[in-house]
ROZATI-510753 format. One record per atom (N, C-alpha, C, CB): residue in three letters; x negated, y, z. Coordinates in steps of 0.1 Angstrom, whole numbers, padded with zeros to 4 digits, always signed. Last residue first. Glycine has a CB too. Example, Ala and Ser with C-alpha at 12.3 -4.5 7.8 and 13.67 -1.06 7.14 Angstrom:
<rs>
SER-0128-0022+0071
SER-0137-0011+0071
SER-0129+0000+0079
SER-0141-0006+0057
ALA-0132-0057+0078
ALA-0123-0045+0078
ALA-0132-0033+0078
ALA-0113-0045+0090
</rs>
This chain:
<rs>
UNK-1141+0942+0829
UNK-1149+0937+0833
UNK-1158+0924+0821
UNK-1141+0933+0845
UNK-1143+0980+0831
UNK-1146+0971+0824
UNK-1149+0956+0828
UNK-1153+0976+0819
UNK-1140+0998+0862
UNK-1149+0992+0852
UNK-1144+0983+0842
UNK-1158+0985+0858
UNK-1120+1006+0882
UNK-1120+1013+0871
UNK-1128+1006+0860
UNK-1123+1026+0873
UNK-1124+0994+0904
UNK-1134+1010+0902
UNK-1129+1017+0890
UNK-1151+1007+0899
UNK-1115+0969+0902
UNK-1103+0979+0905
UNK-1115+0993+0909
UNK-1090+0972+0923
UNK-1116+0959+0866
UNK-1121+0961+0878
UNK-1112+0967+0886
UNK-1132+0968+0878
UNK-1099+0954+0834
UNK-1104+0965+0846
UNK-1103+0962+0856
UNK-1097+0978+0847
UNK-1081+0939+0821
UNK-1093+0934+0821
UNK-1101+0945+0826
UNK-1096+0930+0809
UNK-1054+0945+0824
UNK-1058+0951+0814
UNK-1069+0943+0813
UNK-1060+0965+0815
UNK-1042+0930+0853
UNK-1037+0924+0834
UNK-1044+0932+0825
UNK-1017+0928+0827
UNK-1057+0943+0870
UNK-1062+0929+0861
UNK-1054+0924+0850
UNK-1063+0916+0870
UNK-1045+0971+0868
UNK-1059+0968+0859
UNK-1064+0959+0857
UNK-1069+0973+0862
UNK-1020+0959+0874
UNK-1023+0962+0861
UNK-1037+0963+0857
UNK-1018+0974+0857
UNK-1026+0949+0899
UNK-1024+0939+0891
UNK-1025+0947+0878
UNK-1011+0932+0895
UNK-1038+0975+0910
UNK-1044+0965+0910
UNK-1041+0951+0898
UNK-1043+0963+0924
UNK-1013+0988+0912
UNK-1024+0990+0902
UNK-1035+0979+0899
UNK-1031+1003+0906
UNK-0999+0974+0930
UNK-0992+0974+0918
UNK-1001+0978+0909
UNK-0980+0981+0917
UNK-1014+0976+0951
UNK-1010+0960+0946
UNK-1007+0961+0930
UNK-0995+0955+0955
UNK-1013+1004+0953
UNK-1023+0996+0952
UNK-1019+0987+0948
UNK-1030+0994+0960
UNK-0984+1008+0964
UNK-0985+1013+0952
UNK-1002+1007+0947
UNK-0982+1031+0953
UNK-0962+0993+0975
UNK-0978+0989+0977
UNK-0980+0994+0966
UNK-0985+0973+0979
UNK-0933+1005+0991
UNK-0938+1002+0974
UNK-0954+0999+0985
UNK-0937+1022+0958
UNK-0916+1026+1006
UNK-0922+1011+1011
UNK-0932+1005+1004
UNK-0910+1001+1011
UNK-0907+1044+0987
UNK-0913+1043+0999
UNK-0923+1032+1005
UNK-0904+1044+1007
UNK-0886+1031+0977
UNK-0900+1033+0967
UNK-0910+1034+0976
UNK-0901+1048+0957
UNK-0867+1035+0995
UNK-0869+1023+0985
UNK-0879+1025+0984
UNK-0864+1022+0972
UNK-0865+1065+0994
UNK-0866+1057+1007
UNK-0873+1043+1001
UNK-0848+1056+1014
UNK-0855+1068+0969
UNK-0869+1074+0970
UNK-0875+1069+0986
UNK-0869+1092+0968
UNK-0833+1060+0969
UNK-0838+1053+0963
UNK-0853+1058+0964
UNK-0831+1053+0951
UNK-0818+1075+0988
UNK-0820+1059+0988
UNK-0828+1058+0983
UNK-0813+1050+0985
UNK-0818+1101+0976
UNK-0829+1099+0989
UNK-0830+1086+0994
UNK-0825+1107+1003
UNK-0802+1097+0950
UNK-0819+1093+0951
UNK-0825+1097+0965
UNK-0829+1103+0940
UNK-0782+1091+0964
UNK-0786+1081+0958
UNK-0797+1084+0959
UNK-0781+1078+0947
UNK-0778+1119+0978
UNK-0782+1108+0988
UNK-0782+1093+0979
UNK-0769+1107+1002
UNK-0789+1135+0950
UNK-0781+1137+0964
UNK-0787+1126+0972
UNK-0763+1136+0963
UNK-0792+1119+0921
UNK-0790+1133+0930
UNK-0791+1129+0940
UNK-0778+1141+0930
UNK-0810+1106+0896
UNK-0801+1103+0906
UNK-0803+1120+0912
UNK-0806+1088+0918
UNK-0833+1101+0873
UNK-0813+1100+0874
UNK-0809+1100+0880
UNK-0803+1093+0873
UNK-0849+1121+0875
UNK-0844+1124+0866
UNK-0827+1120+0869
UNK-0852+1118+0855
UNK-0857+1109+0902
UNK-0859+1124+0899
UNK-0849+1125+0886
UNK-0877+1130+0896
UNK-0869+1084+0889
UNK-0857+1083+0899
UNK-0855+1098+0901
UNK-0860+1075+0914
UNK-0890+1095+0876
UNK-0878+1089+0866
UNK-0864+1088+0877
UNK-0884+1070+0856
UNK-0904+1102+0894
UNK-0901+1113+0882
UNK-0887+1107+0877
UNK-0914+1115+0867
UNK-0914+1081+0910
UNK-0903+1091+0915
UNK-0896+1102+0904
UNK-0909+1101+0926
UNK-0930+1068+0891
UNK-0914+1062+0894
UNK-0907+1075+0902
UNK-0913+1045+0906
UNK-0949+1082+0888
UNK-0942+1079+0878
UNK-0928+1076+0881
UNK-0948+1069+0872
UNK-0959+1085+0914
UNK-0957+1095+0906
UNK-0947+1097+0892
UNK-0968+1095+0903
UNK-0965+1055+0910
UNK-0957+1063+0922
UNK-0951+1076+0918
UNK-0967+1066+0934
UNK-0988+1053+0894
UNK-0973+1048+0895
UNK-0962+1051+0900
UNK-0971+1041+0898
UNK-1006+1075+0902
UNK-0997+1076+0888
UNK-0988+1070+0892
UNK-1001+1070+0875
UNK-1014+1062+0927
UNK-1011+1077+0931
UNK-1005+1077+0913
UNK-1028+1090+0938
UNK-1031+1038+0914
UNK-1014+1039+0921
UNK-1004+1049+0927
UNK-1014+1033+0930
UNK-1052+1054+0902
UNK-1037+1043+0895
UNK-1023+1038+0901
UNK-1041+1029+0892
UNK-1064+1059+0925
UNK-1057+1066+0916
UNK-1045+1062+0905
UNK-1066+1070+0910
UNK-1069+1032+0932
UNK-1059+1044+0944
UNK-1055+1056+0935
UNK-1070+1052+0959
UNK-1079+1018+0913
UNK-1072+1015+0917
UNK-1061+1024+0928
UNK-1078+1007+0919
UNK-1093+1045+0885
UNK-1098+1036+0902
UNK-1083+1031+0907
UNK-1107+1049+0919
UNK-1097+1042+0855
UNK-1090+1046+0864
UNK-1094+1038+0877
UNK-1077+1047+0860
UNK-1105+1050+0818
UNK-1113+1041+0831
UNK-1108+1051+0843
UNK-1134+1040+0830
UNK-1086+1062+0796
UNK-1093+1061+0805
UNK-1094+1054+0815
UNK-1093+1068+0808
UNK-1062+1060+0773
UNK-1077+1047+0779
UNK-1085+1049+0788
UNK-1088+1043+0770
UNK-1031+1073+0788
UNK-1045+1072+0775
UNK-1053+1065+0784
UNK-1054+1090+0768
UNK-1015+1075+0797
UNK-1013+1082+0786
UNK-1023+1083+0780
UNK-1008+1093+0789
UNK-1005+1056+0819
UNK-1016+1069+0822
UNK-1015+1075+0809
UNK-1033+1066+0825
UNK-0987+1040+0811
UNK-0984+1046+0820
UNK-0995+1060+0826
UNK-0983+1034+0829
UNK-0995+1027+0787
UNK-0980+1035+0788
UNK-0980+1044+0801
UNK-0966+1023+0788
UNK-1021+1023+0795
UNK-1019+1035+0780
UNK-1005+1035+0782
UNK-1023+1030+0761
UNK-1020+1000+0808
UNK-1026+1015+0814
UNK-1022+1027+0808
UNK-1041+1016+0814
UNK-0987+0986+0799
UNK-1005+0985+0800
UNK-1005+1001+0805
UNK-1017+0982+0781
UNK-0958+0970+0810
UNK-0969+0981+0805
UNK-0982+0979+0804
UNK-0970+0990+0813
UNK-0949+0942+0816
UNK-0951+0942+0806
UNK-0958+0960+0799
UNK-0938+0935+0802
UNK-0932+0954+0846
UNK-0942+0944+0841
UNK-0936+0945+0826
UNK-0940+0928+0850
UNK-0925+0982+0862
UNK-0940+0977+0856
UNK-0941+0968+0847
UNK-0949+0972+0865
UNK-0896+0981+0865
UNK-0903+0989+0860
UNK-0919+0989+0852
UNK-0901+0996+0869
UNK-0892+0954+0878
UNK-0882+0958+0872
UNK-0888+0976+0860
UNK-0869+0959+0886
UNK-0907+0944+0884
UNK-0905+0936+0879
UNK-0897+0945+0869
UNK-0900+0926+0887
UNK-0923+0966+0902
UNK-0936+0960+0898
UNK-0921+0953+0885
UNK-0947+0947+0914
UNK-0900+0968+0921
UNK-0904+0981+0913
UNK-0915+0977+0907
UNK-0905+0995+0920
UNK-0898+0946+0933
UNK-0889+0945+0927
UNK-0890+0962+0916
UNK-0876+0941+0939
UNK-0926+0937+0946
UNK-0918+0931+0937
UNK-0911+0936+0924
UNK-0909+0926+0945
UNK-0921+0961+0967
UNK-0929+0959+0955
UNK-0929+0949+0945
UNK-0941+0959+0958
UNK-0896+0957+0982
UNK-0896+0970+0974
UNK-0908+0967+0961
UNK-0900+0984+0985
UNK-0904+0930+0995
UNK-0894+0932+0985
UNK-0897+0944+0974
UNK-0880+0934+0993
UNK-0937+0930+0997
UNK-0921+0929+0999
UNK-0917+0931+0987
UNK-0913+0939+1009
UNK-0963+0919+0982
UNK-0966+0927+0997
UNK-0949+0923+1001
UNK-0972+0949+0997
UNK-0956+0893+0963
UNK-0959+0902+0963
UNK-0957+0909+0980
UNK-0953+0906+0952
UNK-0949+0864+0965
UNK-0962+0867+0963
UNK-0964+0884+0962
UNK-0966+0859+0950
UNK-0918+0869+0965
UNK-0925+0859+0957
UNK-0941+0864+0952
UNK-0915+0857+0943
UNK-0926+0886+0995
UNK-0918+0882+0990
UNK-0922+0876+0969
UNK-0908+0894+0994
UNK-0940+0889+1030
UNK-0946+0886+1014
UNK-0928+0884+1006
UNK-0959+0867+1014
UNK-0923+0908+1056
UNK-0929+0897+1048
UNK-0937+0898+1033
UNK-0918+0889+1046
UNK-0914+0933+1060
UNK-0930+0932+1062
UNK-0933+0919+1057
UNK-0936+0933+1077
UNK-0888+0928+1077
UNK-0891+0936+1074
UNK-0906+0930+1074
UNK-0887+0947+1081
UNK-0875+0890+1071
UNK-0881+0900+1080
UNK-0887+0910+1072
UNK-0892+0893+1088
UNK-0848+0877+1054
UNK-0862+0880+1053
UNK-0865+0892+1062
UNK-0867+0883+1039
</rs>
Protein backbone atom coordinates (compact mmCIF):
# COMPACT_ATOMS: atom_id res chain seq x y z
CA UNK A 1 0.00 0.00 0.00
CA UNK A 2 1.21 3.48 -1.08
CA UNK A 3 2.08 6.16 1.56
CA UNK A 4 -1.36 8.31 1.63
CA UNK A 5 -3.87 5.72 0.52
CA UNK A 6 -7.36 5.14 2.10
CA UNK A 7 -7.11 2.03 4.13
CA UNK A 8 -10.51 0.05 5.07
CA UNK A 9 -12.24 3.48 4.58
CA UNK A 10 -10.24 5.28 6.78
CA UNK A 11 -7.57 8.43 5.68
CA UNK A 12 -4.39 5.29 6.36
CA UNK A 13 -3.20 2.98 7.99
CA UNK A 14 -2.06 4.98 11.21
CA UNK A 15 -5.84 6.20 11.52
CA UNK A 16 -7.51 3.09 11.18
CA UNK A 17 -5.42 1.39 13.31
CA UNK A 18 -5.35 4.11 16.49
CA UNK A 19 -9.32 4.76 15.75
CA UNK A 20 -9.59 0.43 16.13
CA UNK A 21 -7.38 -0.21 18.44
CA UNK A 22 -7.76 2.74 21.00
CA UNK A 23 -11.11 4.64 20.01
CA UNK A 24 -13.67 2.30 18.97
CA UNK A 25 -16.37 1.68 21.40
CA UNK A 26 -15.58 5.24 23.65
CA UNK A 27 -18.05 7.98 23.81
CA UNK A 28 -17.16 11.71 24.25
CA UNK A 29 -17.49 11.20 28.28
CA UNK A 30 -14.58 8.62 28.24
CA UNK A 31 -12.50 10.67 26.38
CA UNK A 32 -13.32 14.39 27.30
CA UNK A 33 -14.39 13.70 30.85
CA UNK A 34 -17.63 15.12 30.62
CA UNK A 35 -20.85 16.12 28.24
CA UNK A 36 -19.75 19.04 26.94
CA UNK A 37 -20.63 20.23 23.37
CA UNK A 38 -17.08 20.00 21.57
CA UNK A 39 -16.02 21.23 17.86
CA UNK A 40 -14.52 18.64 15.78
CA UNK A 41 -10.73 20.34 15.80
CA UNK A 42 -11.01 20.47 19.33
CA UNK A 43 -11.96 16.94 19.80
CA UNK A 44 -9.28 15.93 17.90
CA UNK A 45 -6.55 18.24 19.53
CA UNK A 46 -8.05 15.68 22.96
CA UNK A 47 -7.48 12.53 21.08
CA UNK A 48 -4.25 13.15 20.13
CA UNK A 49 -3.51 14.48 23.37
CA UNK A 50 -4.86 11.45 24.72
CA UNK A 51 -2.94 8.92 22.87
CA UNK A 52 0.44 10.58 23.31
CA UNK A 53 -0.12 10.57 27.24
CA UNK A 54 -0.74 6.95 27.29
CA UNK A 55 2.15 6.21 24.66
CA UNK A 56 4.15 8.76 27.22
CA UNK A 57 3.33 6.48 29.94
CA UNK A 58 4.61 3.08 28.25
CA UNK A 59 7.29 3.48 26.17
CA UNK A 60 10.86 5.21 26.45
CA UNK A 61 13.52 6.01 24.25
CA UNK A 62 13.33 5.17 20.52
CA UNK A 63 10.05 2.88 21.07
CA UNK A 64 8.07 5.80 21.90
CA UNK A 65 9.83 8.14 19.22
CA UNK A 66 8.30 5.17 16.90
CA UNK A 67 5.44 5.21 18.20
CA UNK A 68 4.82 8.98 18.46
CA UNK A 69 6.25 9.02 14.71
CA UNK A 70 3.05 6.53 14.18
CA UNK A 71 0.55 8.78 15.72
CA UNK A 72 1.95 11.45 13.70
CA UNK A 73 0.42 10.61 10.63
CA UNK A 74 -3.11 9.99 12.63
CA UNK A 75 -6.35 12.28 10.99
CA UNK A 76 -6.92 13.34 14.32
CA UNK A 77 -10.30 15.11 12.72
CA UNK A 78 -11.60 11.93 11.04
CA UNK A 79 -11.28 10.39 14.30
CA UNK A 80 -13.39 13.12 16.11
CA UNK A 81 -15.59 13.45 13.61
CA UNK A 82 -16.60 9.74 13.65
CA UNK A 83 -17.05 10.02 17.48
CA UNK A 84 -19.25 13.00 17.44
CA UNK A 85 -21.33 10.96 14.75
CA UNK A 86 -21.40 7.86 16.91
CA UNK A 87 -22.54 10.36 19.78
CA UNK A 88 -25.30 12.13 17.73
CA UNK A 89 -23.07 15.61 17.62
CA UNK A 90 -22.66 17.79 14.65
CA UNK A 91 -19.00 18.40 13.99
CA UNK A 92 -19.72 22.34 15.71
CA UNK A 93 -20.32 20.42 18.48
CA UNK A 94 -24.34 20.71 18.15
CA UNK A 95 -26.75 18.28 18.99
CA UNK A 96 -28.21 16.85 16.10
Amino acid sequence: MARGEQYNGWTNYETWRVQLEIFDGQTLEDITGSRRRVTAYDLGDTCKEYVESLLEEQGKGIVLDYALAFVNNVDWIEIAKHLLEDSGVDDDGEEE
